[in-house]
N, C-alpha and C positions, 0 to 999 in steps of 0.2 A: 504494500500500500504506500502511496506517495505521501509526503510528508504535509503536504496542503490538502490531501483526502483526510488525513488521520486530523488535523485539525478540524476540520470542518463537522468530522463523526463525532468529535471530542465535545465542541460546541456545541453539538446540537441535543446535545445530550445533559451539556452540564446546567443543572440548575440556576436558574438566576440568586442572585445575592437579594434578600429580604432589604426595606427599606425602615428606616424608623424617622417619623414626619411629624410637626404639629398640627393642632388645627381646630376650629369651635365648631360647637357643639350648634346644630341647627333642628335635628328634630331627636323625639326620643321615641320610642315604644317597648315592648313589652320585651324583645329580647335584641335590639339594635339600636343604631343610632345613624342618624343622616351628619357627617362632618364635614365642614370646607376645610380646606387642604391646597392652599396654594391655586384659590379659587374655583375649583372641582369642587363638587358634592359627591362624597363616597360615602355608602354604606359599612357600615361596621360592628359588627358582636363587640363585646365588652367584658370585662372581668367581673365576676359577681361582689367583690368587693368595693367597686367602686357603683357612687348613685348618682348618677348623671341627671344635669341639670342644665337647660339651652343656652349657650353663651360661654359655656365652660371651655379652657381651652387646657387641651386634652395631647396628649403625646398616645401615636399609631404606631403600631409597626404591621406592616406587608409581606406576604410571602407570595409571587404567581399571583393571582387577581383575590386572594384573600388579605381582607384586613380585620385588627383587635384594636380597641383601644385600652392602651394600657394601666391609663389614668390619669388623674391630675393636674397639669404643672402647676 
């Protein structure tokens, strides 16, 4: 295998790097939240320990098109 195939197979295969992002709190429901993020609205699951409240600004992390928020800032 050539050495720019074996990259390419390598690539396509290897997982993207997760993201970790700020962002507020725009809607809430019963097991998500609507966030802006760098003027996107993403959906997002949440920790059970934290109680989300609209306006909160909140630190995410991402993995592939899943996000959590993690809580807070």
């Amino acid at each position: 295998m050539a050495v720019s195939s074996m990259a390419r197979a390598l690539k396509a295969t290897t997982p993207r790097p997760g993201q970790i992002r700020t962002g507020t709190v725009s809607t809430v429901t019963a097991t998500t939240l609507d966030v802006v993020v760098g003027g996107t609205s993403i959906t997002a699951a949440y920790l059970d320990s934290y109680a989300p409240v609209v306006g909160d600004l909140v630190v995410v992390g991402n993995q592939d098109a899943s996000w959590v928020v993690l809580g807070k800032q």
